[in-house]
TISE-398851 format. One line per 8 residues: number of its first residue (from 1); their letters; for each residue x, y, z of C-alpha. Coordinates in Angstrom, 2 decimals. Last residue first. Example, Ala and Ser with C-alpha at 12.3 -4.5 7.8 and 13.67 -1.06 7.14 Angstrom:
! residues 2
2> SA> 13.67,-1.06,7.14 ~ 12.30,-4.50,7.80
! end
This chain:
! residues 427
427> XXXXXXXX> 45.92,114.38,10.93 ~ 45.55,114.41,14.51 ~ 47.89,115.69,17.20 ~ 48.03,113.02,19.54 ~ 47.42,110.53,17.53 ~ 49.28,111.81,14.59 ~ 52.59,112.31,16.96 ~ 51.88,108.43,17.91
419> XXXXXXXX> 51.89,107.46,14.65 ~ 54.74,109.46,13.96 ~ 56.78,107.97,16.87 ~ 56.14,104.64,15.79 ~ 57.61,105.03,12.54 ~ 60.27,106.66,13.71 ~ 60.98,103.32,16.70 ~ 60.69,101.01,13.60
411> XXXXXXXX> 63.56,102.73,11.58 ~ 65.87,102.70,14.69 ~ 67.64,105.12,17.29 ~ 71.25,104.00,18.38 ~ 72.77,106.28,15.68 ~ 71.11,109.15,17.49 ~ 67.67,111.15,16.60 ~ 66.90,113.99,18.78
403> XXXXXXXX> 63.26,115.42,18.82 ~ 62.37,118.68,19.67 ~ 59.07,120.13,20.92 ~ 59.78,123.91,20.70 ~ 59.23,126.81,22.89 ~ 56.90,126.69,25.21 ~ 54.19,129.95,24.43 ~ 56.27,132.51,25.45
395> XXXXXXXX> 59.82,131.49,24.14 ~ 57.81,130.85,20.48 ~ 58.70,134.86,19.52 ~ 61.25,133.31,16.87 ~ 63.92,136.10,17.93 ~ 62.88,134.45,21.27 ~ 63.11,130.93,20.38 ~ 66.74,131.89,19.33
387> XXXXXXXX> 68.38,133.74,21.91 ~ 67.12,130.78,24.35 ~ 68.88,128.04,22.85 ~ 69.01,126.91,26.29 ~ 67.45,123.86,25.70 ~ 64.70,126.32,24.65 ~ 61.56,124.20,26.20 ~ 60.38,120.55,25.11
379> XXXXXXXX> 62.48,117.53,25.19 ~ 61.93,114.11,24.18 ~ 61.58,110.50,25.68 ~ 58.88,108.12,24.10 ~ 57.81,105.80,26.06 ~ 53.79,106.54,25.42 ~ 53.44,108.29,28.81 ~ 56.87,110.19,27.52
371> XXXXXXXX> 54.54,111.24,24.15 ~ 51.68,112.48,26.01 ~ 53.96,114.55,28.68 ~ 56.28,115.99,25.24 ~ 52.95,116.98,23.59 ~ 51.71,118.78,26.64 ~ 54.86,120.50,27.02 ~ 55.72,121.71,23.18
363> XXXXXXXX> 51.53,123.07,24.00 ~ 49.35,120.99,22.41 ~ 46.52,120.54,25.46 ~ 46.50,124.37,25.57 ~ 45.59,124.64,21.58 ~ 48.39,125.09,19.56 ~ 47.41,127.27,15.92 ~ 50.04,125.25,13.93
355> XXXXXXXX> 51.74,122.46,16.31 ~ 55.27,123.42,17.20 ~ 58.70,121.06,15.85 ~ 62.23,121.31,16.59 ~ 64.27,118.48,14.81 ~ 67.47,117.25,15.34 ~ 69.11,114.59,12.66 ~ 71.81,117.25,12.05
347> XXXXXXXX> 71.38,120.14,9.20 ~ 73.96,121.43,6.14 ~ 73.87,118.07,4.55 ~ 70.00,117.97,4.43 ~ 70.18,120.89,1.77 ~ 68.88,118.89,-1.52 ~ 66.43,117.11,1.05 ~ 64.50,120.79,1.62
339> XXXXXXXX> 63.30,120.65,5.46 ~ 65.90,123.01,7.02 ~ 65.03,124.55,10.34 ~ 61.75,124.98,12.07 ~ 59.53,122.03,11.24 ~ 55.13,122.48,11.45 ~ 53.15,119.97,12.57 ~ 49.20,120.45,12.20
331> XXXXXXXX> 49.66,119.01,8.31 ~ 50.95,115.97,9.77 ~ 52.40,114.60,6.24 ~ 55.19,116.90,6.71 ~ 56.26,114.68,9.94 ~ 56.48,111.45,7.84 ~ 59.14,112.78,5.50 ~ 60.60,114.99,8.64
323> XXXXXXXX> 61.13,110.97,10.10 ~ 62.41,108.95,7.00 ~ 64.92,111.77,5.99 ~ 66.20,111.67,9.61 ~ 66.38,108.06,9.91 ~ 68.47,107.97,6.99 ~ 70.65,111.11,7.50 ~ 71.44,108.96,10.94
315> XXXXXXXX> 73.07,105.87,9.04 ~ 75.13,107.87,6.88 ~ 76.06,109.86,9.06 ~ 77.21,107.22,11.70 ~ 78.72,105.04,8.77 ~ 80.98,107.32,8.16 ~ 81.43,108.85,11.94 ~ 82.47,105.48,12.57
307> XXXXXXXX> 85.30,105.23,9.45 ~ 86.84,108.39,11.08 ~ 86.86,107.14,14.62 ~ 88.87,104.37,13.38 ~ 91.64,106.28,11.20 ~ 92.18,108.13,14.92 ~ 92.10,104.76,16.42 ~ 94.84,104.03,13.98
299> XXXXXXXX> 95.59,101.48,11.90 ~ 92.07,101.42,10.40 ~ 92.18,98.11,8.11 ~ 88.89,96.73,9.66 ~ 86.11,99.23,8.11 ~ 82.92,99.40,9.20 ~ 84.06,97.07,12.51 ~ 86.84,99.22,13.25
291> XXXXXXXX> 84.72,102.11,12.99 ~ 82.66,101.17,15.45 ~ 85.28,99.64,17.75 ~ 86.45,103.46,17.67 ~ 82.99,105.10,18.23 ~ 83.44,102.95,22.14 ~ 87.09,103.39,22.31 ~ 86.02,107.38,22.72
283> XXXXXXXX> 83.32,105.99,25.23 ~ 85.78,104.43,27.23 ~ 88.37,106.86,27.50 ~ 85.61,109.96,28.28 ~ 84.64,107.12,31.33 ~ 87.89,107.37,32.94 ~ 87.45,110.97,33.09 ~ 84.01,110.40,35.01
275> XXXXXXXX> 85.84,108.58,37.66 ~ 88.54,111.14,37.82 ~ 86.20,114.46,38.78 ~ 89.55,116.92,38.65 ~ 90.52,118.33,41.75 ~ 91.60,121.91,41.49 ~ 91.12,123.79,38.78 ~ 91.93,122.74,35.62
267> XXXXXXXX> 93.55,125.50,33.07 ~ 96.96,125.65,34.49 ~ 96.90,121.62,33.72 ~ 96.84,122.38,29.91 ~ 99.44,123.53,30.54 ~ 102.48,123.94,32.92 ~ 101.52,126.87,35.33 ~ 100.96,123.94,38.04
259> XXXXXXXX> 98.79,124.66,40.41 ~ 100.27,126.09,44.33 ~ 98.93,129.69,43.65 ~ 95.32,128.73,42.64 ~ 94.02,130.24,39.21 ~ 92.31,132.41,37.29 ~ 93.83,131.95,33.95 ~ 96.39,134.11,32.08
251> XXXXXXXX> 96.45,133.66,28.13 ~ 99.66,132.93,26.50 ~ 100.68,129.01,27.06 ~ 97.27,127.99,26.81 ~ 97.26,130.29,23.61 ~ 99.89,128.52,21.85 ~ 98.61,125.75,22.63 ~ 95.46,125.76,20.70
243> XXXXXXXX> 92.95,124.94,23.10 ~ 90.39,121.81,22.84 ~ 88.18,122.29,25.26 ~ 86.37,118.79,27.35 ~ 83.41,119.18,29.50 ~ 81.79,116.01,31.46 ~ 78.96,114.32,32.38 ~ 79.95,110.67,30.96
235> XXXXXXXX> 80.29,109.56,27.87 ~ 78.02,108.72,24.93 ~ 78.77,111.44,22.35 ~ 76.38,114.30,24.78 ~ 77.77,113.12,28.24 ~ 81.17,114.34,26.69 ~ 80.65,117.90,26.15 ~ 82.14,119.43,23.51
227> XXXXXXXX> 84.66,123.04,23.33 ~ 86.54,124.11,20.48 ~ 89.19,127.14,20.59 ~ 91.34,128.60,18.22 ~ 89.66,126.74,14.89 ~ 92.28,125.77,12.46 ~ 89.10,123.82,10.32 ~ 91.46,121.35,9.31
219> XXXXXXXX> 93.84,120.82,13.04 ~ 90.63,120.73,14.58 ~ 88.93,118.04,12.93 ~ 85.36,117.01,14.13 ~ 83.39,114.03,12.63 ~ 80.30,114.50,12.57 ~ 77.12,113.35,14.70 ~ 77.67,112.43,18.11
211> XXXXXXXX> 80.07,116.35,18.17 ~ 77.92,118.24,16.91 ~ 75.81,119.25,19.78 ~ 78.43,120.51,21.80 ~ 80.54,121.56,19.42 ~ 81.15,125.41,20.64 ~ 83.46,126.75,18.40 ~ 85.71,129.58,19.84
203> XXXXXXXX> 87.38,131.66,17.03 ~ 90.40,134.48,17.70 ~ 90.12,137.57,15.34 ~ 92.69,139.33,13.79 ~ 90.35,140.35,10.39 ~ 91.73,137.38,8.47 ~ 91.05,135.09,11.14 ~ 87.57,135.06,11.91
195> XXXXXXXX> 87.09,134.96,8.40 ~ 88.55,131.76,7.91 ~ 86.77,130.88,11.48 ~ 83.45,131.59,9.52 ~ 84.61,129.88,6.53 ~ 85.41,126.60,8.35 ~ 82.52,126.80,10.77 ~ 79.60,126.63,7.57
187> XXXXXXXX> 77.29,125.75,10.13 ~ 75.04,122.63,10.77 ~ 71.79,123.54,11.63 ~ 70.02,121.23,13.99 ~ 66.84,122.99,15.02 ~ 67.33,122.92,18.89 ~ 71.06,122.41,19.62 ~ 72.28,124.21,16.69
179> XXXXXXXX> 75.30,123.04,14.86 ~ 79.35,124.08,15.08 ~ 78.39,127.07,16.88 ~ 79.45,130.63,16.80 ~ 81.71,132.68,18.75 ~ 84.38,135.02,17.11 ~ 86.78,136.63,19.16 ~ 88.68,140.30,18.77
171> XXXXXXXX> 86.53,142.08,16.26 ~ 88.02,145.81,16.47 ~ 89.40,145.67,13.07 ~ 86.13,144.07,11.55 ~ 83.59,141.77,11.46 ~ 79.93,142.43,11.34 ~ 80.05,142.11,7.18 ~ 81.02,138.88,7.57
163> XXXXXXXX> 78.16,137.74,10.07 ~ 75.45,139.57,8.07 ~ 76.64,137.64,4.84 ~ 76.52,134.00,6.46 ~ 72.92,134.56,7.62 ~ 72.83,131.61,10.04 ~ 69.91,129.27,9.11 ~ 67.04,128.86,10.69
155> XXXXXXXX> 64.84,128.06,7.59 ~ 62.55,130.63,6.99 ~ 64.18,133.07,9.72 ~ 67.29,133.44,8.29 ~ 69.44,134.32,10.79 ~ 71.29,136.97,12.44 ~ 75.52,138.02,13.57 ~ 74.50,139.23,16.52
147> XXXXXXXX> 77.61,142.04,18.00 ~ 78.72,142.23,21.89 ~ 81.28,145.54,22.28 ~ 83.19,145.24,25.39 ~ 83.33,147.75,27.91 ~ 84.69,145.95,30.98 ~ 80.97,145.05,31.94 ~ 80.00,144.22,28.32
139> XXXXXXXX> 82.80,141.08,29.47 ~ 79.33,139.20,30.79 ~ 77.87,139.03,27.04 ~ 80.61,136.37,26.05 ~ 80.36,134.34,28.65 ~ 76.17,134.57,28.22 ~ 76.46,133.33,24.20 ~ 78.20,130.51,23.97
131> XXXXXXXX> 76.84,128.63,26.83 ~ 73.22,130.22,25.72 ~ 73.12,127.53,22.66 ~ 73.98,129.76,19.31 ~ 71.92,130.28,16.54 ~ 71.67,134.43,17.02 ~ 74.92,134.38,17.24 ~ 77.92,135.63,18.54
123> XXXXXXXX> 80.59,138.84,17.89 ~ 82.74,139.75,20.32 ~ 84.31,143.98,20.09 ~ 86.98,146.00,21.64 ~ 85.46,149.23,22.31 ~ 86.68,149.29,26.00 ~ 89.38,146.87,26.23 ~ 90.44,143.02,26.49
115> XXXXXXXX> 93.49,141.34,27.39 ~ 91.77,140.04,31.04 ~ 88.68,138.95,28.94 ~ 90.41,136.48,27.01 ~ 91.22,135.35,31.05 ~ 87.29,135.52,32.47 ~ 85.84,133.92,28.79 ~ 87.88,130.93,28.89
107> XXXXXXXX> 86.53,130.35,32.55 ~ 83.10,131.18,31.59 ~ 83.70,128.99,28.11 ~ 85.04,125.94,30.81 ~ 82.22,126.32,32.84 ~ 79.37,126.12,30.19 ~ 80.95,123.35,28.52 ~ 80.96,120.71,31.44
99> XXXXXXXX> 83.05,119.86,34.59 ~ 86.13,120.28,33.10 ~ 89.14,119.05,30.88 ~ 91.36,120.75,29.33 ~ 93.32,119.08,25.90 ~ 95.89,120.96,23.99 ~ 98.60,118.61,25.96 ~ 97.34,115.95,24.19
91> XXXXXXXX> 97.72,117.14,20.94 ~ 94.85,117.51,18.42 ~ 92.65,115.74,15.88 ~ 89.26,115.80,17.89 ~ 88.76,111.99,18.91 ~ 92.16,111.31,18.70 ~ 93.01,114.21,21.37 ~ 90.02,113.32,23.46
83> XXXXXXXX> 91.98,109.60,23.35 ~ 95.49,111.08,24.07 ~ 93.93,113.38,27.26 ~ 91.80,109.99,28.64 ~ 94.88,108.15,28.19 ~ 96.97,110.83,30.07 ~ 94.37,110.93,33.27 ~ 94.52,107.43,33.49
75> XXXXXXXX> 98.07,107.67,33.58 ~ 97.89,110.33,36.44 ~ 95.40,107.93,38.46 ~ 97.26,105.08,37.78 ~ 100.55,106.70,39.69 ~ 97.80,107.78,42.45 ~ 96.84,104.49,43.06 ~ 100.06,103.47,42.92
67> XXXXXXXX> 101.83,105.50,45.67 ~ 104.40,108.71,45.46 ~ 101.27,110.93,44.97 ~ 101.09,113.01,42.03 ~ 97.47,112.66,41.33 ~ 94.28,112.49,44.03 ~ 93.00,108.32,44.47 ~ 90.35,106.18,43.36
59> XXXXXXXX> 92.27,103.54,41.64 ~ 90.40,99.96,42.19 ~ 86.85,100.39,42.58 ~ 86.02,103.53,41.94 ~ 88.16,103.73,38.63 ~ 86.37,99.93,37.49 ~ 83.23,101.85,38.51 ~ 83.61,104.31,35.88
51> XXXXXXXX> 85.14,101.91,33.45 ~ 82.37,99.60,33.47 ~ 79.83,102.31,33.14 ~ 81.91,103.86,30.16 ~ 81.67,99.82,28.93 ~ 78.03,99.41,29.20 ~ 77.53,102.04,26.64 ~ 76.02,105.03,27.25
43> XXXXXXXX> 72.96,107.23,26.58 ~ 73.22,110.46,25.12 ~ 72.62,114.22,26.89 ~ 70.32,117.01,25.94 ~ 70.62,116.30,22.24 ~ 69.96,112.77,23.18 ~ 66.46,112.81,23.96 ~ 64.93,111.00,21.57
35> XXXXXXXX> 65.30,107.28,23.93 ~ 62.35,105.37,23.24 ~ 61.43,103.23,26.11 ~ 59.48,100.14,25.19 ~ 55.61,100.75,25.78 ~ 54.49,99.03,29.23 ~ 53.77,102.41,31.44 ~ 57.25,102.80,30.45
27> XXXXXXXX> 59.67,99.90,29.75 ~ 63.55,99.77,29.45 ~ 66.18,97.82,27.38 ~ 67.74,101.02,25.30 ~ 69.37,101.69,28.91 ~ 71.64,98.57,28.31 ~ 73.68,100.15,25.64 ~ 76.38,97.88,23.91
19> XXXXXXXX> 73.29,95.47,22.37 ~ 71.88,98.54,20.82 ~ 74.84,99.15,18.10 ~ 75.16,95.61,17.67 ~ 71.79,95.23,16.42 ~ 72.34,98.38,14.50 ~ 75.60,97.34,12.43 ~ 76.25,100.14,10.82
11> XXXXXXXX> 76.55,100.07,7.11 ~ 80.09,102.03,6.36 ~ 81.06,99.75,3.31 ~ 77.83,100.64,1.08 ~ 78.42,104.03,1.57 ~ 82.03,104.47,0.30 ~ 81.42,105.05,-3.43 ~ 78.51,107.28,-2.89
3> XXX> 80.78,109.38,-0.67 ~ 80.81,109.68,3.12 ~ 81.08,112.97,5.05
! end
């Protein structure tokens, strides 16, 4: 996270920011599109589109042929490995790649399975996007143990002390997330893995919904297992896990006979969707030329991609602040998840909001089909976060309305979000 001293040098340039995404251009029913949808998938930059067709175009071939289309093919396939390795603070080699994050956790989830035994116990959370939760729950069938570590409810927080005292000599794999996907908790990962570790335990961070956000450093948190989807930091629909090698090497995946046993290709199944890969290069450049305009003396791309997520956060946290600001003056509107300023680190710029007392017409739906009429794009539902609106008892009655601010979102498109929000609702 930035310091006070660093702030002023990591301004992002927003007028550059939108010029690389030629979505942000569209109408609806005449109101400029208004993209608050990203925590179900970002936009992109004209350059991941480039690349994608560029692949099409010129390369499309299988790998390991004797032939150059093939021969780019395999050194596309290394780029895209070295720049998801940048991007997360890892080897190449500790890079899989797959179709999205729910597949690669089932397919984690199948061989840690294979070493596990009756009364052997997973612990995940209440928090947690379903990915990281169902994977898990599917090995009760070989007589696994499945503990909740549980929130707070007030402010939809993980409750740090329940999740300790739930681990133990038979905890084998910790799940949690790195932030909600529907009230945008960020949590403590570091300790948790810390204590992951001291009982035995193996950690798998899901960082889905983190990853447009913060900066992510595998090597300091020493996290087993990390797993982000692409198509949510401005790439294309893909999954990428991060793997320590040591267990790639170890663990036994379901596999064909003729792959490779070599990792991390013993962990891809079959054909790989290459286009899209040659996107995930692109879009990791993409935060790179960010932070080598914040701050021009990065050597590295990895040095790069730390001064973007700089002036990312910094940017974001000041949207955010200006838009829960203007959403406690609805008095109808109520926020689930942290609204004290003094705690803002400890939350992304994704809010989950339910009118008090909904009537039918204000319904997470109903506001989410008056707000896209007005151009404004957000989700309503459980994004899959579906442990969590039911603990809340909101599953029944639509879940949340959330809203998902992004570093290409602006000051002026807030403001006219609450006005609308306190048209529709009333004040």
């Amino acid at each position: 996270m930035p310091t006070t001293e660093t702030a002023a040098s990591t301004v992002l340039d927003i007028h550059y920011v939108r010029s690389q995404f030629p979505s942000l251009a569209q109408t609806v029913n005449g109101h400029p599109a208004v993209f608050l949808d990203g925590p179900g998938g970002t936009q992109v930059p004209q350059h991941v589109i480039d690349a994608i067709s560029d692949y099409l175009r010129r390369n499309n071939a299988n790998t390991c042929g004797a032939y150059a289309t093939s021969r780019n093919t395999d050194a596309m396939l290394a780029d895209a490995r070295a720049a998801m390795a940048d991007f997360l603070h890892c080897a190449a080699d500790e890079i899989v790649f797959g179709p999205n994050m729910t597949t690669l956790t089932f397919a984690m989830s199948r061989a840690i399975g294979r070493d596990l035994a009756p009364g052997d116990e997973i612990l995940v959370t209440r928090l947690d996007h379903d990915a990281n939760v169902s994977p898990w729950l599917a090995l009760e069938e070989k007589g696994v143990t499945i503990r909740w570590a549980e929130i707070h409810e007030e402010n939809c927080t993980l409750d740090l002390a329940d999740l300790a005292s739930k681990i133990n000599e038979r905890t084998k794999l910790v799940a949690v997330g790195y932030a909600s996907n529907a009230v945008g908790t960020i949590n403590p990962v570091k300790e948790i893995i810390r204590l992951a570790h001291a009982a035995g335990a193996l950690a798998y961070v899901d960082a889905v919904h983190y990853g447009p956000h913060g900066l992510i450093d595998v090597a300091g948190l020493d996290c087993d297992f990390l797993v982000c989807s692409t198509y949510k930091f401005f790439g294309p629909h893909m999954g990428a896990l991060f793997g320590k090698r040591k267990h790639l090497q170890r663990l036994r995946p379901y596999k064909v006979r003729p792959l490779t046993d070599a990792v991390p290709n013993r962990w891809e199944w079959g054909t790989l969707n290459h286009e899209c890969i040659a996107g995930i290069t692109a879009c990791v450049e993409y935060l790179a030329d960010l932070g080598r305009r914040a701050h021009p003396e990065a050597a590295t791309r990895r040095a790069a991609i730390v001064a973007a997520f700089e002036a990312i956060h910094h940017y974001e946290h000041g949207l955010m602040e200006r838009l829960i600001a203007g959403l406690r003056q609805i008095p109808k509107v109520n926020i689930y998840g942290i609204t004290d300023p003094a705690r803002f680190e400890e939350r992304c710029p994704t809010l989950a909001l339910r009118v008090v007392n909904q009537t039918p017409d204000q319904t997470p739906l109903a506001l989410a089909t008056k707000l896209g009429d007005r151009g404004f794009f957000t989700w309503d539902g459980n994004y899959y976060a579906l442990n969590l609106t039911e603990h809340l008892d909101v599953e029944k009655s639509g879940g949340f309305l959330r809203i998902g601010l992004v570093h290409y979102n602006t000051a002026e498109e807030v403001d006219r979000l609450l006005a609308a929000l306190k048209e529709i609702v009333g004040s």
